[in-house]
N, C-alpha and C positions, 0 to 999 in steps of 0.2 A: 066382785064388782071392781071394774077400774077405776081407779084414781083418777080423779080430772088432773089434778095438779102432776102428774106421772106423763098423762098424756101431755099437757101442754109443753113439760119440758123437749120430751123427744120430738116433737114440732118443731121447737124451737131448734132444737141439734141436728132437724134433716135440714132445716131452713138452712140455716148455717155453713153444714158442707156440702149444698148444694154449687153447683157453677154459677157465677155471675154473668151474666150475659150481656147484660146493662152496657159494661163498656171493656169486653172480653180482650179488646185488642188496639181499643181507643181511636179518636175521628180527630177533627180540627177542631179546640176552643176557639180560640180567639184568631179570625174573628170568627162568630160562631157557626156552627152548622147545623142546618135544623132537616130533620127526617118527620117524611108524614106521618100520622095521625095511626097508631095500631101499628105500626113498624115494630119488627120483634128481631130483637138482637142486634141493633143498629149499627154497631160497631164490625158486627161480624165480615168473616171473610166472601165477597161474593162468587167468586168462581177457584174450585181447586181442581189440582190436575196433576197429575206425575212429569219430573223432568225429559220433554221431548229428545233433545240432546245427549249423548254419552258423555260423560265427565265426573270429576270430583266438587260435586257439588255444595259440600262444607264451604268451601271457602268463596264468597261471595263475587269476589276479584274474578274467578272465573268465570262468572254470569259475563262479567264486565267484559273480557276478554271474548271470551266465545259469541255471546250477542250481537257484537258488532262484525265479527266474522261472518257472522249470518246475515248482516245488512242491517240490524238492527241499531241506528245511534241513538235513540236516546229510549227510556225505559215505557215512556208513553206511548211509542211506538210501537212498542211489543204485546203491552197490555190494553191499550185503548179497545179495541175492539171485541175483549173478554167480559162479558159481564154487559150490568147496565153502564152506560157513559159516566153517571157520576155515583155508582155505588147505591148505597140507601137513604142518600141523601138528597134533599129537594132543589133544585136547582132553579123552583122557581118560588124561591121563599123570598121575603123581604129583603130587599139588598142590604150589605150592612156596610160602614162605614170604614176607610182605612183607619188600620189602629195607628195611634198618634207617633206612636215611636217607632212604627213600622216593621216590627215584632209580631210575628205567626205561632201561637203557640200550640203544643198536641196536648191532648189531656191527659195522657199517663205514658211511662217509658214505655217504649218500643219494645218487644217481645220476642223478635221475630229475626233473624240476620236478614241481611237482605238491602237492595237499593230502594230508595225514595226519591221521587221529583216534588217540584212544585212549578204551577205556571200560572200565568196572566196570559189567561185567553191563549194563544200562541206561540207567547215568548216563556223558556224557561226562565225563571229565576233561583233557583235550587235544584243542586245534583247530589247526590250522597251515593257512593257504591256498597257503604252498608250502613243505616242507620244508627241500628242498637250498635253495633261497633262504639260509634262515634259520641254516642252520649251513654252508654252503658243503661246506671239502674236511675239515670236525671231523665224527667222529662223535658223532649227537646224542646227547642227555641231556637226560632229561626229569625235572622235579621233580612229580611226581604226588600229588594228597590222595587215600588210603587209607582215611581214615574213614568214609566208606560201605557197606565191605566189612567187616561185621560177625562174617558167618561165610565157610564156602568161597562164592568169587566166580570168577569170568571175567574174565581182561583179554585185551582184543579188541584189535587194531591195524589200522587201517585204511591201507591208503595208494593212491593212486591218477595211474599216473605218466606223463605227458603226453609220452611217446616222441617222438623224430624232428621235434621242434616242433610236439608235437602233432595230428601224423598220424596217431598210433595211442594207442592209450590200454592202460594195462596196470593190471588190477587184482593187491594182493599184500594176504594176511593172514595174521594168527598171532594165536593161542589160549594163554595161558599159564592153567592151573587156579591158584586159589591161595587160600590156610588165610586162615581169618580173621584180623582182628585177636584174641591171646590171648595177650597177653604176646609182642608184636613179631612173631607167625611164631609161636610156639607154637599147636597142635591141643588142648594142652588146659592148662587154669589147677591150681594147685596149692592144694587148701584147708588155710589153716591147722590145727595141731590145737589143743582144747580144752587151756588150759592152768592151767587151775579142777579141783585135786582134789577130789574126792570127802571125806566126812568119815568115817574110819575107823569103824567097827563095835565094836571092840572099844576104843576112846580111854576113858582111864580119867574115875570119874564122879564127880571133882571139878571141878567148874565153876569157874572161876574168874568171879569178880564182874567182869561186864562195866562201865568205865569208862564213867560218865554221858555219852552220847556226846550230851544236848541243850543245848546251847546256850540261857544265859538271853539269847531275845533281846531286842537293842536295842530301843527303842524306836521306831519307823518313821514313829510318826506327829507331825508337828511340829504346838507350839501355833500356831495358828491369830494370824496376826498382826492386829491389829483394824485394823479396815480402816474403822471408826466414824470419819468425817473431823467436829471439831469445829466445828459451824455458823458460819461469821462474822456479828455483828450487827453492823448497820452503825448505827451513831451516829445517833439520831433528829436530825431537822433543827432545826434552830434555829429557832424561830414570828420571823418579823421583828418589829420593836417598833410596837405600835400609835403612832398619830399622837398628840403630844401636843395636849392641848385647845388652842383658837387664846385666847390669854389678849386677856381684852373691853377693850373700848376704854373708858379713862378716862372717865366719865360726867364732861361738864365743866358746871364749876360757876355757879349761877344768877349772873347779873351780879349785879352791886349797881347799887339806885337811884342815881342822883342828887340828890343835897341839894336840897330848894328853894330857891331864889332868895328871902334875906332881901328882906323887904321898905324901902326908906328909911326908913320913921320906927321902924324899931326898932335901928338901931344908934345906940351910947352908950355902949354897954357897954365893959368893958375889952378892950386891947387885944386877950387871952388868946381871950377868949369867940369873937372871929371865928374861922370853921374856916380850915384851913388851907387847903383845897382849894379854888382858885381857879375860874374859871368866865367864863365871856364878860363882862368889865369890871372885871377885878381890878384895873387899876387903880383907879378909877372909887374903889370902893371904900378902897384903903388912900388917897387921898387925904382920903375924908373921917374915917377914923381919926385923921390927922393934925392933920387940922383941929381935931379936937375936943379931942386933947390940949393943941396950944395954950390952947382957950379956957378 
């Protein structure tokens, strides 16, 4: 007879190393991703296929490189039309609200080398050439800009995981709906109320004299500073001094004659009368002066 207790162990130890399927390869948590009702293996890969391409397919980089060789720029481009659009996930589930810190989280490490996207509706906002590279055995966390998603949007996930070194290739996607921005995740805005009463109907009808609410105003406009700059005159020049006259040369004066030469026989006379002014033979002369005074 078997042991019940024998048997429930080894239940227990098939359960155990059996495969988990639950979340074999992991989806989008936050914000959350929800798959229908009976969906089995939710997480699983939906379309696998051997690399088209000849190459060294270890290394991710070469996706990167070769794919766009092929015309392929971004990875949603490649795989979009593999599989269902958004994987095993509902796309038409309750939209869910951006998360406050605008933070995408996955539910378990990446497993798989390989690139990853993410979008809003259209626009990428996340490119990764190999995920697991890039966060290893951490589950990732992505810091996503939301502000393009103005009303409800689609966030898409792409990811595409180069199996076995690359001998087999596995596409995986998920779909989260999600509320516009409207106050963080709010669906709808809250309009102030009007906070301007009305003026009663019935207010009694004495007026009170409204305070002169005008201002005598200032003065705005400044006198005009003169801006008249007083001409400099410049000091008329000095005329230099004309030349004085050249003052004339002393007109010099007529000689004087010369006496004539008394004749011999008329001296006699007193001594006084001969001029004084001598002349070629003065002696000559006062010798016979002399003479005569003797006689």
């Amino acid at each position: 007879m078997v042991n019940p207790a024998v048997v429930i162990a080894m239940l227990a130890l098939a359960a155990a190393s059996a495969p988990q399927h639950a979340d074999a390869h992991g989806f989008i948590e936050v914000p959350k991703s929800e798959f229908p009702k009976g969906t089995s293996n939710p997480s699983e890969w939906i379309v696998e296929f051997p690399p088209p391409w000849t190459g060294n397919w270890k290394d991710p980089a070469n996706f990167a490189k070769v794919s766009k060789e092929k015309g392929f720029d971004t990875l949603r481009s490649y795989i979009e039309d593999k599989g269902a659009l958004c994987g095993k996930t509902d796309p038409n589930a309750t939209p869910k609200a951006i998360p406050s810190d605008n933070k995408v989280h996955f539910s378990r490490p990446i497993v798989h080398p390989g690139p990853c996207e993410i979008w809003l509706d259209d626009k990428r906002v996340m490119q990764d050439d190999d995920c697991e590279a890039t966060f290893g055995d951490e589950i990732p966390v992505w810091n996503i800009d939301f502000s393009s998603c103005k009303s409800n949007c689609m966030l898409r996930f792409f990811w595409l995981g180069l199996q076995d070194s690359g001998t087999r290739w596995q596409v995986y996607k998920n779909c989260v709906p999600l509320k516009g921005l409207g106050g963080n995740g709010s669906s709808s805005s809250t309009t102030p109320a009007a906070t301007t009463k009305a003026p009663s109907a019935t207010s009694s009808s004495k007026t009170p004299a409204p305070a002169p609410a005008t201002k005598t105003p200032s003065p705005a406009t400044k006198a005009p500073s003169p801006t008249t700059k007083t001409p400099s005159t410049k000091a008329p020049k000095t005329p230099k001094p004309s030349k004085a006259p050249k003052t004339p040369k002393p007109t010099k004066a007529p000689k004087t004659p010369k006496p004539s030469k008394t004749s011999k026989g008329e001296v006699g006379g007193d001594a006084d009368d001969v001029p004084s002014t001598s002349t070629n033979g003065t002696d000559i002369v006062k010798c016979k002066v002399k003479s005569a005074r003797r006689s």
